[in-house]
C-alpha positions in Angstrom: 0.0 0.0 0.0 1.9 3.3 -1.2 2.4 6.0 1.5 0.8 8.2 -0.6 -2.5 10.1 -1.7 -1.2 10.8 -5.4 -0.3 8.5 -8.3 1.3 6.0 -8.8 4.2 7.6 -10.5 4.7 9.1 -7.0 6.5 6.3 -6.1 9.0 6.5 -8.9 9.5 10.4 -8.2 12.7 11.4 -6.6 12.8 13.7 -3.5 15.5 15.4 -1.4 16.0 15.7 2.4 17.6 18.1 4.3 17.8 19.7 7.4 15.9 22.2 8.9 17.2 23.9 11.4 15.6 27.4 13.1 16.5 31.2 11.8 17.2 34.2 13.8 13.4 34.4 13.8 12.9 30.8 15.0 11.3 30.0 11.8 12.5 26.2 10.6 14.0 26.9 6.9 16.1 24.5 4.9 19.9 23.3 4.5 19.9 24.6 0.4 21.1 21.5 -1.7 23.4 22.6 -4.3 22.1 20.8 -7.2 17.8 20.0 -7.9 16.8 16.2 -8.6 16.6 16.4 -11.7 20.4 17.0 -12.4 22.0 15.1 -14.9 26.0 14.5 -15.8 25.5 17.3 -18.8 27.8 19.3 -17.2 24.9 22.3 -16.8 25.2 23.4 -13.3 21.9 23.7 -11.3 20.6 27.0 -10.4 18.4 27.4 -7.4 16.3 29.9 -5.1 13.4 29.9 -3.4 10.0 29.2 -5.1 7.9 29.2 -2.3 6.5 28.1 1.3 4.0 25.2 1.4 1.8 25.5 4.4 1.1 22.1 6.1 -1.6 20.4 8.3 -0.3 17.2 8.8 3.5 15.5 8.5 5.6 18.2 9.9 3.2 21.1 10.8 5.3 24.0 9.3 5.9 25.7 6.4 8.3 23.3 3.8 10.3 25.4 1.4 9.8 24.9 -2.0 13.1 25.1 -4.9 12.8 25.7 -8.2 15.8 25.4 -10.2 16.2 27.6 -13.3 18.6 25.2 -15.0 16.0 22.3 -15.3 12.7 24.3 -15.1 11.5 22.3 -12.3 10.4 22.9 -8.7 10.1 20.4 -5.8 9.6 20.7 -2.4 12.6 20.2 0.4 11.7 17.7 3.0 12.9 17.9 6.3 14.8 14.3 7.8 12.0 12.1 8.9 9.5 13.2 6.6 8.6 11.5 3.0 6.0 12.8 0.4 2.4 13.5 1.9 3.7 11.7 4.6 1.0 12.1 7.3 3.6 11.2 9.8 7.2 10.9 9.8 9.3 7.6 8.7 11.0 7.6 12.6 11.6 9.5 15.7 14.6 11.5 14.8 16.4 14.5 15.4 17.8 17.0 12.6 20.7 15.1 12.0 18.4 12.0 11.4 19.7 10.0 14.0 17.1 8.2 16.7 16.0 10.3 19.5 17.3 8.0 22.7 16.0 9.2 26.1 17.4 5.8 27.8 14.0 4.1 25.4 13.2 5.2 21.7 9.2 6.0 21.0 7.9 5.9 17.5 4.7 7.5 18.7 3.6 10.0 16.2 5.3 7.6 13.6 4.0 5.4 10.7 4.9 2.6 13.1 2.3 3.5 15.8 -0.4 1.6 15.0 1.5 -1.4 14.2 3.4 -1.0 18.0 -0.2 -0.3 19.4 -1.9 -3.4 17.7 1.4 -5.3 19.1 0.2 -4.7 23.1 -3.6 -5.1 21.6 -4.3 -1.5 21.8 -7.3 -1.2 19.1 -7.9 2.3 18.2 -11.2 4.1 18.4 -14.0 2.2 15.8 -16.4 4.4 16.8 -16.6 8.0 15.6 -15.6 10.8 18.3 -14.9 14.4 17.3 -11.3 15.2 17.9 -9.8 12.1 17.6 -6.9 10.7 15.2 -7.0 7.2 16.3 -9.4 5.5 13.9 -9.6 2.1 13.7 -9.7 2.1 10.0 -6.2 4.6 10.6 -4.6 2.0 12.6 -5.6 -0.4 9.9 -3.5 0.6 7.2 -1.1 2.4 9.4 -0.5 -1.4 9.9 -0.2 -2.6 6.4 1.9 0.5 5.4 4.4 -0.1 8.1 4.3 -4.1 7.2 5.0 -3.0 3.5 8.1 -0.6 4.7 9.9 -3.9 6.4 9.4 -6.3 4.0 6.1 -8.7 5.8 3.9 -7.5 3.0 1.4 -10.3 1.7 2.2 -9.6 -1.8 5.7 -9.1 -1.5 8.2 -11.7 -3.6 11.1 -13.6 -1.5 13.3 -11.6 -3.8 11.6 -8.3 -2.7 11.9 -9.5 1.0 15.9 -10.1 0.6 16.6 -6.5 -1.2 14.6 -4.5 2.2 16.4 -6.8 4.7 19.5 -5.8 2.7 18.6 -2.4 2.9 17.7 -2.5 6.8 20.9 -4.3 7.7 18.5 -7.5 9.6 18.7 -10.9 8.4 16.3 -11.9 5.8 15.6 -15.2 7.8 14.1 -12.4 10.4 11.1 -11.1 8.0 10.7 -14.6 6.8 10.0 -15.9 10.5 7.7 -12.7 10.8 5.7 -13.5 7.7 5.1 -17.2 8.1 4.0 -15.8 12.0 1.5 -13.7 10.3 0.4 -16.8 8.1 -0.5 -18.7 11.1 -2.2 -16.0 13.1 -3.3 -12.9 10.4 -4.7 -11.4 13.5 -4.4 -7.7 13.8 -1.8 -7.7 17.1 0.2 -10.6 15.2 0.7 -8.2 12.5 2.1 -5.5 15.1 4.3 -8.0 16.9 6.1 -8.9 13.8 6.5 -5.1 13.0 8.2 -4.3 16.4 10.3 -8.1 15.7 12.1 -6.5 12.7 12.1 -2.5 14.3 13.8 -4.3 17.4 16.1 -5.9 15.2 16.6 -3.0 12.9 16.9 -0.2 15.3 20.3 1.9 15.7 22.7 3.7 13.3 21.4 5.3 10.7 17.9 3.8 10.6 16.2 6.3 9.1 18.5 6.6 6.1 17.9 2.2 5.9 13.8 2.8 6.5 13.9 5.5 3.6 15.7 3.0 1.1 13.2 0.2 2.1 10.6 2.0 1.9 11.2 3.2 -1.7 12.0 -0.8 -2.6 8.5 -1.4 -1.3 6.9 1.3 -3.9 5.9 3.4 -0.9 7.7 6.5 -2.1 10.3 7.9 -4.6 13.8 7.5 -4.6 15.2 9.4 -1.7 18.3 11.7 -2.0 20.2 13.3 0.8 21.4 16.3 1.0 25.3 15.9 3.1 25.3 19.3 4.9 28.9 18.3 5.7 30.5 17.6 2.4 27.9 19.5 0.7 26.4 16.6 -1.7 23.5 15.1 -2.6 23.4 11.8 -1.9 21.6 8.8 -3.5 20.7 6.6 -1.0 18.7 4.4 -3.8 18.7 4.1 -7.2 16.3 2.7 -8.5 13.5 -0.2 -6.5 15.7 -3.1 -8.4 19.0 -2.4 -6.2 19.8 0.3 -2.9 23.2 1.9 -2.4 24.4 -1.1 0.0 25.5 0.1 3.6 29.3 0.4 4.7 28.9 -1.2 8.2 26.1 -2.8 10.1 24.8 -1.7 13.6 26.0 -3.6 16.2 23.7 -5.1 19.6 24.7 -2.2 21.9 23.2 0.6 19.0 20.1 -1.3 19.3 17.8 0.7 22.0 14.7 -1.2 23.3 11.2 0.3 21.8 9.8 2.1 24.0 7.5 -0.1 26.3 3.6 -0.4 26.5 3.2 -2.1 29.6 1.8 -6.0 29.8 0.8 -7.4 26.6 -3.5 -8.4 26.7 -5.1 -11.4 24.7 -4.4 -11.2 21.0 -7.6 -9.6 19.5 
């Protein structure tokens, strides 16, 4: 299930991510890339400024900063880390440097992973309507499926499909297979969430948002994501294309792997 409300082709578009960190105003504004996604090896240097602002209600709920680059005759929208196209919520609980928020535990509430965590300790979200409230049932549902998509335990994913994201997350692929054939046996909703927070547990550490974006985009939930190195000042291309991912340099080891953030005793499957 794409993370997305637009096309299809959305998931073949290409979008940069970069930091956002606050002016002398306070207001969030961007880390400017150097070159726009749609630069090619022609040698034509990219030229860049400022477009416009692009009010949000959901996702991260302030202005994002729209490019358009001269060059290419193109604009696109500068996404802040943690944050994918009409994303309602962000890929992982991260700070501006992308890295996990750790306060002793990591919480990914307020992620796509919520519902699946909830469904894991049998927390069902509301089914019945009541004004105010986020926490549909139907939400929680595909909340579920999308974050099931995003780490390989899809239904309708291929074994070949499966081996590429657990490449891409740095976890075993004998992990999601165990998680899938769990699933199989009991397609319950709070089975589906266990398996979820099985692979985040085992996924969890250095650099997992930068692994979640590449498995994500292998899934077909969004575009190929580029990263904009406010360091050495270059765009990154963290994957290429959904048939192959810019394979990691090192793998986390046991003591970067937080616990998730506990929900107290687990209830009766529902």
């Amino acid at each position: 299930m794409p993370y997305t409300e637009s096309s299809q082709a959305a998931s073949d578009r290409p979008f940069i991510v970069t930091r956002y960190d606050p002016d002398i105003g306070g207001a969030l504004t961007p880390k400017m890339p150097s070159s726009c996604i749609f630069a090619t090896s022609d040698g034509k240097a990219c030229r860049l400024a400022v477009d416009h602002l692009r009010k949000r209600k959901t996702g991260p709920c302030f202005p994002l900063t729209v490019v358009r680059c001269a060059e290419h005759g193109h604009a696109f929208t500068l996404y802040p880390r943690g944050h994918v196209p009409w994303g309602r919520r962000a890929v992982a609980p991260v700070d501006p440097d992308g890295e996990l928020i750790r306060n002793g535990e990591v919480s990914w509430q307020g992620t796509l992973f919520e519902g699946a965590l909830d469904a894991a300790h049998g927390m069902a979200w509301v089914r019945q309507a009541q004004w105010g409230s986020e926490a549909w049932w139907s939400s929680q549902g595909r909340l579920v499926e999308v974050a099931l998509d995003v780490l390989g335990l899809g239904e309708e994913q291929s074994s070949g499909l499966r081996h590429k994201v657990a490449e891409a997350l740095w976890v075993d692929t004998l992990v999601l297979l165990e998680q899938v054939r769990s699933i199989a046996n009991d397609p319950g909703y709070r089975s589906r969430g266990l398996a979820v927070e099985a692979v985040l547990r085992q996924a969890e550490g250095a650099d997992i948002l930068r692994r979640l974006l590449v498995s994500g985009h292998l899934a077909g939930c969004w575009g190929p994501p580029l990263w904009w190195d406010t360091d050495r000042k270059v765009l990154r291309h963290l994957a290429f294309s959904r048939s192959g991912t810019d394979p990691p340099k090192a793998k986390a080891t046991a003591a970067e792997r937080p616990t998730i953030s506990g929900r107290g005793p687990l209830p009766q499957n529902g």
